[in-house]
BASESE-91362 format. One line per 10 residues: number of its first residue (from 1); their letters; for each residue x, y, z of C-alpha. Coordinates in steps of 0.25 Angstrom, whole numbers, plus 5000, padded with zeros to 4 digits. Example, Ala and Ser with C-alpha at 12.3 -4.5 7.8 and 13.67 -1.06 7.14 Angstrom:
1 = as = 5049,4982,5031; 5055,4996,5029
END
This chain:
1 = xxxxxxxxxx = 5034,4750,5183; 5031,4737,5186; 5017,4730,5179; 5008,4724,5187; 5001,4711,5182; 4988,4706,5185; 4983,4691,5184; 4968,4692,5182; 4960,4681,5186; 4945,4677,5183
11 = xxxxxxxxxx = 4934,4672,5195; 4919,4668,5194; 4917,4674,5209; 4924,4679,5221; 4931,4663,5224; 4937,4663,5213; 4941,4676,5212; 4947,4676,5226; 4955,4663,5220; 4961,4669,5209
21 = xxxxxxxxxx = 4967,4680,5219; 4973,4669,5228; 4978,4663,5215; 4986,4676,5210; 4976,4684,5204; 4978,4698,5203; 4965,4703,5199; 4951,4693,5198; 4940,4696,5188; 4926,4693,5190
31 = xxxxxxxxxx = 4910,4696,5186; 4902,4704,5196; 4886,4698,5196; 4885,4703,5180; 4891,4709,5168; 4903,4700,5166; 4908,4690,5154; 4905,4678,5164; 4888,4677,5165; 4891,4668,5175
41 = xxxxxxxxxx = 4902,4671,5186; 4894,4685,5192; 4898,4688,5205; 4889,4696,5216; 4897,4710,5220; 4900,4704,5234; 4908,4692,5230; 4916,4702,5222; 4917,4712,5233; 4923,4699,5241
51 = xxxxxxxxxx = 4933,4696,5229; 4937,4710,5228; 4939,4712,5243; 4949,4698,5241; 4957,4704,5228; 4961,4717,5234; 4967,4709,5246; 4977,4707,5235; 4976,4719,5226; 4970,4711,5217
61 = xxxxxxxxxx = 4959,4716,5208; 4943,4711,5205; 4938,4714,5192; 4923,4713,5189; 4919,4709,5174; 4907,4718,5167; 4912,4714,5152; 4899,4708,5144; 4892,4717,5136; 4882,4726,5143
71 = xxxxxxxxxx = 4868,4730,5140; 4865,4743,5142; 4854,4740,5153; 4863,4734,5161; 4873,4745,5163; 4867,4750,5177; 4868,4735,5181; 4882,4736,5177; 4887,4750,5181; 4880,4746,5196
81 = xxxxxxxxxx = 4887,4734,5198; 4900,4737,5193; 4900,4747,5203; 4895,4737,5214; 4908,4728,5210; 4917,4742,5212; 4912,4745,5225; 4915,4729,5227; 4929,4732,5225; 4934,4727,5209
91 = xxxxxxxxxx = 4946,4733,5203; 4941,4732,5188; 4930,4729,5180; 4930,4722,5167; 4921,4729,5156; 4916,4727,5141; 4907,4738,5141; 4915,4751,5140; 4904,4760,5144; 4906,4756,5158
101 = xxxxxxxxxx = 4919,4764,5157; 4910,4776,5159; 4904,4773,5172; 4913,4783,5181; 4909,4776,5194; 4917,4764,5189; 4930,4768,5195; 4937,4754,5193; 4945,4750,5181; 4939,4745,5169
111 = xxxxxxxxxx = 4944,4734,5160; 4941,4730,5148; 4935,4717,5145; 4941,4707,5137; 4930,4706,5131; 4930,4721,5124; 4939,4711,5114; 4953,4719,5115; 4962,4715,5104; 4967,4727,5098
121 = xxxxxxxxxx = 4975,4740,5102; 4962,4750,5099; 4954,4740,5107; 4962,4743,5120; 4964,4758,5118; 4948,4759,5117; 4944,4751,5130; 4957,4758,5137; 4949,4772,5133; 4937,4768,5136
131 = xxxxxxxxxx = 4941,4768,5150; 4947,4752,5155; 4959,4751,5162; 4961,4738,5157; 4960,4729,5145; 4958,4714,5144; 4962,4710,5132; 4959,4701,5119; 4963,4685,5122; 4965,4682,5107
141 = xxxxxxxxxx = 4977,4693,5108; 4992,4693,5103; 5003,4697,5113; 5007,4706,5103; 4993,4712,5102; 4992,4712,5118; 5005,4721,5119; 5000,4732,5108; 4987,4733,5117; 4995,4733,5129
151 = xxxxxxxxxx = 5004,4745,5123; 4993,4752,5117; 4985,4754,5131; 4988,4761,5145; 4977,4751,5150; 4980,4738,5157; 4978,4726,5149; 4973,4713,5152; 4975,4700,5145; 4970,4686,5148
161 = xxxxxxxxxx = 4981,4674,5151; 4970,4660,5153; 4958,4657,5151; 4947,4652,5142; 4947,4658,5127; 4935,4664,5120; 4937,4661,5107; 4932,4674,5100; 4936,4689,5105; 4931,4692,5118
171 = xxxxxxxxxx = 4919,4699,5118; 4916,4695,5103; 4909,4683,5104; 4895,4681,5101; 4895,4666,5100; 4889,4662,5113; 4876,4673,5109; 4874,4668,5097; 4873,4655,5101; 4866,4655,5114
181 = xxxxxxxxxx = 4860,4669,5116; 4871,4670,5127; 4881,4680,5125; 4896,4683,5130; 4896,4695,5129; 4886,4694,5139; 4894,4685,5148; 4884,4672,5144; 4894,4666,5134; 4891,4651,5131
191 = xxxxxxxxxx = 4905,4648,5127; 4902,4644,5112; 4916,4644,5108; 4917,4629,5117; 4906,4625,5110; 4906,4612,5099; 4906,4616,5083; 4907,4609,5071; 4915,4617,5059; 4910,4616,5046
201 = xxxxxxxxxx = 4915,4622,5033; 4906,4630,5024; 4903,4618,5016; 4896,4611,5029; 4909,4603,5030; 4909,4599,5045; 4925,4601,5049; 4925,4599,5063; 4914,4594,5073; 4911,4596,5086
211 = xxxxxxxxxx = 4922,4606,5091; 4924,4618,5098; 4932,4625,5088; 4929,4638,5096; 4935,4635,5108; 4949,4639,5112; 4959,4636,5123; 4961,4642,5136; 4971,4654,5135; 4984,4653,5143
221 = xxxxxxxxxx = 4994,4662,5143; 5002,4660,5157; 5014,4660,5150; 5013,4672,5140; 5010,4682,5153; 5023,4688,5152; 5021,4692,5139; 5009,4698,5141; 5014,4706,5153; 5025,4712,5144
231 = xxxxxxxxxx = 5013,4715,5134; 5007,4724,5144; 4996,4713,5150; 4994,4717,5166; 4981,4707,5168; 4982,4693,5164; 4968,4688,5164; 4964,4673,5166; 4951,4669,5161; 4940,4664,5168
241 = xxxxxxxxxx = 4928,4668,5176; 4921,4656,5176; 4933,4646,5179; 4933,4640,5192; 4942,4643,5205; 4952,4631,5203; 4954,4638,5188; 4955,4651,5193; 4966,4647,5203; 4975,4639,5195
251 = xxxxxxxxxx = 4976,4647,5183; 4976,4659,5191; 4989,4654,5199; 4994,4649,5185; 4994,4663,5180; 4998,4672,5192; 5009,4662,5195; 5013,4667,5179; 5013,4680,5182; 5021,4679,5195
261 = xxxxxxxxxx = 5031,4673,5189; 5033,4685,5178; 5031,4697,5190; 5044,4688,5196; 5051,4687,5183; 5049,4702,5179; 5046,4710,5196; 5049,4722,5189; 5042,4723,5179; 5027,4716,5184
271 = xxxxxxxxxx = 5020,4713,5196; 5008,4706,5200; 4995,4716,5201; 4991,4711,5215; 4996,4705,5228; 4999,4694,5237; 5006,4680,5233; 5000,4666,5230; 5002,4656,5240; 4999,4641,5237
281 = xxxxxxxxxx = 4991,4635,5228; 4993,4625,5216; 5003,4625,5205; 4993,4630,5193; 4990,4623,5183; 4983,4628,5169; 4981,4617,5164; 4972,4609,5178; 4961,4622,5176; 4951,4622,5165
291 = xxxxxxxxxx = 4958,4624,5150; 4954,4621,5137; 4970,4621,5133; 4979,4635,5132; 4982,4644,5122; 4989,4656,5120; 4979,4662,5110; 4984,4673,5101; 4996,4679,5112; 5006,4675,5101
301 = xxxxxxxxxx = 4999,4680,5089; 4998,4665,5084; 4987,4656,5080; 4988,4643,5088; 4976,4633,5091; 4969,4638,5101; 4956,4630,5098; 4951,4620,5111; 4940,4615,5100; 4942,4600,5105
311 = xxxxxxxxxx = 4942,4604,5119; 4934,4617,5122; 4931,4613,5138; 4945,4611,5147; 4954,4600,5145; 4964,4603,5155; 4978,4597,5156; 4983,4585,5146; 4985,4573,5154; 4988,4562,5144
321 = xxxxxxxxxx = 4984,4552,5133; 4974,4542,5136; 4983,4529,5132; 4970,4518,5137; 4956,4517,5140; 4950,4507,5148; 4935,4503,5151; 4930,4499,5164; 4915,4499,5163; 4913,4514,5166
331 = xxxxxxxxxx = 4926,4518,5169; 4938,4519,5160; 4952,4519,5162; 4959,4529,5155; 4976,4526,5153; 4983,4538,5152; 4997,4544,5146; 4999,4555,5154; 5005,4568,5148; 5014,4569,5160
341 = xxxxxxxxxx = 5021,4560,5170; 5016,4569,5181; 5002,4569,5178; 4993,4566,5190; 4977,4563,5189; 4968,4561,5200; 4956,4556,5202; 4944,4565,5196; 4952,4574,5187; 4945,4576,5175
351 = xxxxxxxxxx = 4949,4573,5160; 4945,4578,5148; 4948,4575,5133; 4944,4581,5119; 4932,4573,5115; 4923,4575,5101; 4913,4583,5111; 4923,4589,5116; 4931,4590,5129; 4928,4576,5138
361 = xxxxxxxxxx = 4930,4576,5153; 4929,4564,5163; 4935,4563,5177; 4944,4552,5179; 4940,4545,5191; 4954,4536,5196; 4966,4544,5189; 4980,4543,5190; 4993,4547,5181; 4987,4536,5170
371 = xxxxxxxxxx = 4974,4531,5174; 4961,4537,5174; 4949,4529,5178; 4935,4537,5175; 4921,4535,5169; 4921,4530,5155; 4923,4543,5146; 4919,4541,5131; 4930,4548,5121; 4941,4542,5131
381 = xxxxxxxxxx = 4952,4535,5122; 4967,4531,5119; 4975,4542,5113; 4965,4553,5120; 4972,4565,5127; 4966,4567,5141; 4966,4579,5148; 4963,4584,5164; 4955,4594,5165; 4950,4592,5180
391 = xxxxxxxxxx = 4963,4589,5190; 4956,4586,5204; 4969,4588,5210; 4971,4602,5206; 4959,4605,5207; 4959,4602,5222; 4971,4609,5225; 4968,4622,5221; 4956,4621,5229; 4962,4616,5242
401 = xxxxxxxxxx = 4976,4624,5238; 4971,4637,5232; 4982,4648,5232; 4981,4659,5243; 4986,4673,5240; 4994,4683,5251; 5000,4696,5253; 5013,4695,5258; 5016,4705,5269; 5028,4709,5277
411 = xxxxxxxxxx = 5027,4709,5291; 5036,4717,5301; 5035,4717,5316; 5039,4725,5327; 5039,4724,5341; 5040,4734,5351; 5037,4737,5366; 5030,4723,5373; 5018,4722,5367; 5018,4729,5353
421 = xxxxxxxxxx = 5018,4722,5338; 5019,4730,5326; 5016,4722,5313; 5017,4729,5301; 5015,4721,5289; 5017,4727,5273; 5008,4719,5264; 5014,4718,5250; 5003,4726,5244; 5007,4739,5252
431 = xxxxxxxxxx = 4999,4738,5264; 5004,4740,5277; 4999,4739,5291; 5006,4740,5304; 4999,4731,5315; 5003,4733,5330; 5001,4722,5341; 5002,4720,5356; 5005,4709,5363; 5011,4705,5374
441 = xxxxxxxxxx = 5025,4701,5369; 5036,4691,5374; 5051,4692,5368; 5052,4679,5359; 5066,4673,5364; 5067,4667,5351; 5066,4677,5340; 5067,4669,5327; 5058,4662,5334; 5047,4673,5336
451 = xxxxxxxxxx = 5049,4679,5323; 5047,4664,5316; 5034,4663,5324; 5030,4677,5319; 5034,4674,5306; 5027,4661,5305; 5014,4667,5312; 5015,4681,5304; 5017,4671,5292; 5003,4661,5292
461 = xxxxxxxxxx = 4994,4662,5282; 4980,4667,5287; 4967,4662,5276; 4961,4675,5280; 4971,4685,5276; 4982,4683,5263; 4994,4689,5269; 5009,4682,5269; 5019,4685,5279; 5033,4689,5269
471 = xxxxxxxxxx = 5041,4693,5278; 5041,4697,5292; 5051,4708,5302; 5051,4709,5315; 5058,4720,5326; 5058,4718,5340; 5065,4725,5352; 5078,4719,5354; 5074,4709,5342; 5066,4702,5351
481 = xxxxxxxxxx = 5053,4698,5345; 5040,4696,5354; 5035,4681,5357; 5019,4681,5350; 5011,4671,5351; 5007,4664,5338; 4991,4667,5340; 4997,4682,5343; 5004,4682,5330; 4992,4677,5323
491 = xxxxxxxxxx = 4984,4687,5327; 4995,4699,5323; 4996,4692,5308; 4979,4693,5308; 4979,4706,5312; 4989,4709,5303; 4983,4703,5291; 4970,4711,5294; 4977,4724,5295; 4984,4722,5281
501 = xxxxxxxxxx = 4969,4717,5276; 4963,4732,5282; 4972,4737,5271; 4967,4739,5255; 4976,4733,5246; 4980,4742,5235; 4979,4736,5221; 4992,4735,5212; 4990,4748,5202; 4989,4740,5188
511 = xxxxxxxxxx = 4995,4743,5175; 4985,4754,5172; 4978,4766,5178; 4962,4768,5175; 4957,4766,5160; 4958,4780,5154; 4944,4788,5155; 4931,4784,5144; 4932,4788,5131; 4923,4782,5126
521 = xxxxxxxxxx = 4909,4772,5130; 4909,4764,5118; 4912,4749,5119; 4925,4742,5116; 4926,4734,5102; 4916,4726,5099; 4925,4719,5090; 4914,4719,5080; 4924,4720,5066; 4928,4710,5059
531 = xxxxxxxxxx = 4935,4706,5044; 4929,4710,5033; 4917,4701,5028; 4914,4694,5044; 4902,4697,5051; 4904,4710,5061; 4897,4703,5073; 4905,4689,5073; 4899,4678,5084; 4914,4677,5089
541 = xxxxxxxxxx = 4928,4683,5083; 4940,4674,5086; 4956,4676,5084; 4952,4659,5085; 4951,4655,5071; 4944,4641,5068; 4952,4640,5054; 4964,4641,5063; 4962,4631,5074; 4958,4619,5062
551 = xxxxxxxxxx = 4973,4623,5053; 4962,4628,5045; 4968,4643,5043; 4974,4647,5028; 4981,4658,5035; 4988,4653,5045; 4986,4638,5041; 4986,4639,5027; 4974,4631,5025; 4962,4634,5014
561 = xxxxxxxxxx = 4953,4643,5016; 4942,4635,5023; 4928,4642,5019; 4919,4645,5027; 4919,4639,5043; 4908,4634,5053; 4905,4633,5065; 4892,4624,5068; 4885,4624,5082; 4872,4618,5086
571 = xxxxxxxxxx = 4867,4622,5073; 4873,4636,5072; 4884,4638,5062; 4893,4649,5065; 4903,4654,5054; 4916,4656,5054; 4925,4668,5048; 4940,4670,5048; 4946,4683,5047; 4960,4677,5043
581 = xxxxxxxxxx = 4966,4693,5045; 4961,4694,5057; 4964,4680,5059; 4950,4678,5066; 4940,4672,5067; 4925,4674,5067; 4911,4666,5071; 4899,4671,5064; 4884,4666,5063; 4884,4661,5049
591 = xx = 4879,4671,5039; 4869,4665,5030
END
């Protein structure tokens, strides 16, 4: 039996949703006007109605995202629209709150939000009986880890595959509250862990200034996806619900191109979890897209550094070594060396380079392999490395060249009597329609001819309907095929294309059936315990570890044991513990 795989894709709204499914998506995430992790990329019902009505031309799936916490007045609200954004047509919804298993008139799956902070065994078997068809799991996971979860449910499991990183264990953070009064788990989070610190030792000895010693890399795991699947991973999930359409399309295309590439390898043993193939587009590239550099994380059970403290906002692609700097009034001149002999600049890509305030970015005016020409930019020297993180060029192909998504169909014609034309065309998906035609028929004298011009006309592409002519049959008395008109042939290929539209697609069963029946109302983990000695309700717990990232570690690094560890923020000074067992980490208000 083979395994169906699902690629899972992030959109602000219905565009760019629409976008990920041209790009290979098998399944589009996204909030509905309230309730989800992203205070501000809501949606009205209609646009997801209209996004919906464009995934299940694919058998593609819309889930809708209700995972912060939520108050107890604002249940009706919920439970109304969640019902609303059913009757709109999602496939799923993704939930924190596990009371909202017990709402009978929900009738589509349930999944369980990353944020319910999965990691363990136990954690998966309680959200699997509370009624979810679906896990998302933990980032901060070993493979090894991800396997025994996989093996320990009958559930489909989720795992995300790129993305930014939040440094703590989703759904644990209180950082951003504490702080600002704004709270993640209410979908407001300020982003804290990019922020500046200073790290001083118990003593008040300043040891590092001005850094974002929270911040981590951008998760990619394009290459490990193999491995994941043999671990029982059905959904890979990309990150991103605030990103824009160019970034949803490139790194979209990157990863479902991955996953192409191991459903070829191994046919029978995967497939993909929708339909249609991409067309077009441009060659992907991670590193043209918003990135702040890529980890692997935990997947191998190792520490590694993981930390973006020098360079919390996105870099992009490593272009070079500044080799000279010139002054021409206001302009400089910036001599490059560049990392590669095919490297290509153009005129307004944008630069970036790790300044002391962090990430400094300037757009190069006049730009070629080796020059830049731009505005004076403080920080610029000899010896710095330079980085792209805005390529105009790219940019402006995957908008004029975005990538377009059909259904391949087989098409077999027969002609009999004078006038009559049956069309019957199979769609890859199942459906089938048999269209019949008059016209006033003239025997082609050439058939190779007449069935090239079918062929050819049969064949073109229409923007209003994603169909793909594969293969076409033909049958004629006497094997004489009818002379039609190229307008007449148009017509038949519209009309066909509206019949197979008249047709529901049906949605490629997943890994699963339904999440078994409620057992239970309560919440999932709070993940409130911690080592013995910490606080129970820590600002943020982290598999991230501060003492790790500095070769300050005497576990692992064999340093001294460092004391006491703080983290100083416009006047706030937030404490550090390390659960070395655990190998954790934790933020804490100071206790006095």
């Amino acid at each position: 039996m083979k395994t169906f795989l699902e690629l899972l894709a992030p959109a602000r709204n219905a565009d760019i949703g629409i976008a990920a499914i041209d790009s290979g998506a098998d399944a589009v995430y996204i909030a509905g006007p309230q309730f989800g992790a992203r205070k501000d990329a809501g949606n009205p019902i209609e646009e997801i109605a209209r996004l919906c009505s464009y995934a299940h031309k694919f058998g593609a799936r819309i889930f809708v995202t209700v995972n912060i916490l939520l108050r107890d007045d604002e249940f009706e609200e919920v439970h109304r629209q969640m019902l609303a954004e059913q009757e709109a047509g999602v496939d799923a919804f993704i939930i924190r709150d596990m009371r909202i298993c017990s709402w009978k008139d929900i009738s589509v799956p349930l999944h369980a939000s990353t944020q319910c902070a999965i990691r363990t065994v136990e954690d998966a078997l309680r959200y699997e009986a509370a009624g979810c068809s679906r896990i998302v799991l933990e980032r901060e996971l070993s493979l090894s880890a991800v396997r025994e979860i996989c093996k320990a449910v009958a559930c489909e499991v989720e795992f995300f595959v790129h993305g930014a990183l939040c440094v703590c264990y989703s759904g644990e953070c209180r950082l951003s509250e504490y702080i600002d009064g704004r709270s993640a788990d209410r979908g407001e989070c300020i982003q804290a862990c990019r922020s500046m610190y200073d790290l001083v030792d118990g003593s008040g000895k300043l040891l590092l200034r001005n850094k974002a010693l929270l911040s981590l890399k951008d998760f990619n795991l394009h290459d490990r996806i193999p491995e994941l699947a043999a671990a029982g991973i059905c959904s890979f999930k990309i990150e991103g619900r605030l990103k824009s359409i160019s970034y949803v399309r490139n790194i979209t295309r990157y990863h479902s191109m991955a996953l192409d590439a191991l459903v070829a390898a191994e046919p029978e043993k995967y497939a993909r979890a929708s339909f249609g193939r991409v067309y077009g587009g441009v060659e992907p590239d991670p590193w043209k897209t918003f990135n702040r550099g890529y980890t692997e994380l935990f997947l191998d059970g190792k520490r590694g550094k993981w930390s973006s403290m020098d360079a919390p906002k996105s870099m992009g692609e490593f272009i070079g070594t500044v080799i000279r700097v010139r002054y021409r009034g206001k302009e400089m001149e910036i001599g490059l060396k560049p990392a590669s002999k095919g490297l290509e600049l153009h005129n307004g890509d944008g630069f970036a380079f790790a300044g002391k305030g962090g990430v400094i970015g300037f757009r190069g005016d006049l730009c070629s392999s080796n020059t830049i020409v731009c505005k004076a930019v403080e920080g610029v020297r000899e010896g710095l490395s330079l980085y792209r993180n805005i390529d105009t060029q790219f940019e402006k192909e995957l908008d004029k060249n975005p990538a377009r998504r059909e259904l391949s169909v087989a098409l077999s014609v027969k002609v009999h009597g004078k006038w009559n034309i049956d069309v019957t065309a199979s769609c890859e998906d199942g459906r089938e329609f048999l269209s019949p035609f008059k016209a006033d028929l003239e025997r082609a004298e050439n058939r190779e001819r007449a069935e090239a011009m079918l062929r050819e006309q049969l064949g073109k592409r229409s923007l209003h309907y994603n169909f793909h002519v594969e293969s076409l049959v033909s049958e004629a008395p006497g094997g004489a095929l009818p002379l039609l008109s190229a307008s007449t042939i148009n017509s038949i290929r519209r009309l066909i294309a509206e019949d197979l539209d008249s047709i529901p697609v049906k949605a490629i069963p997943m890994a699963s059936a339904a999440g078994k029946a409620p057992s239970s109302t309560k919440k999932g983990p709070e993940g409130d315990s911690t080592a013995s000695g910490q606080p129970k309700e820590p600002l943020m717990k982290s598999k991230y570890c501060i003492r790790y990232e500095l070769g300050m570690c005497p576990v692992h690094q064999g340093a001294k044991e460092s004391g006491p560890l703080y983290l100083l923020n416009n006047g706030r000074r937030l404490a550090l513990h390390f659960d070395c067992k655990a190998c954790e980490m934790t933020v804490t208000r100071e206790q006095k």
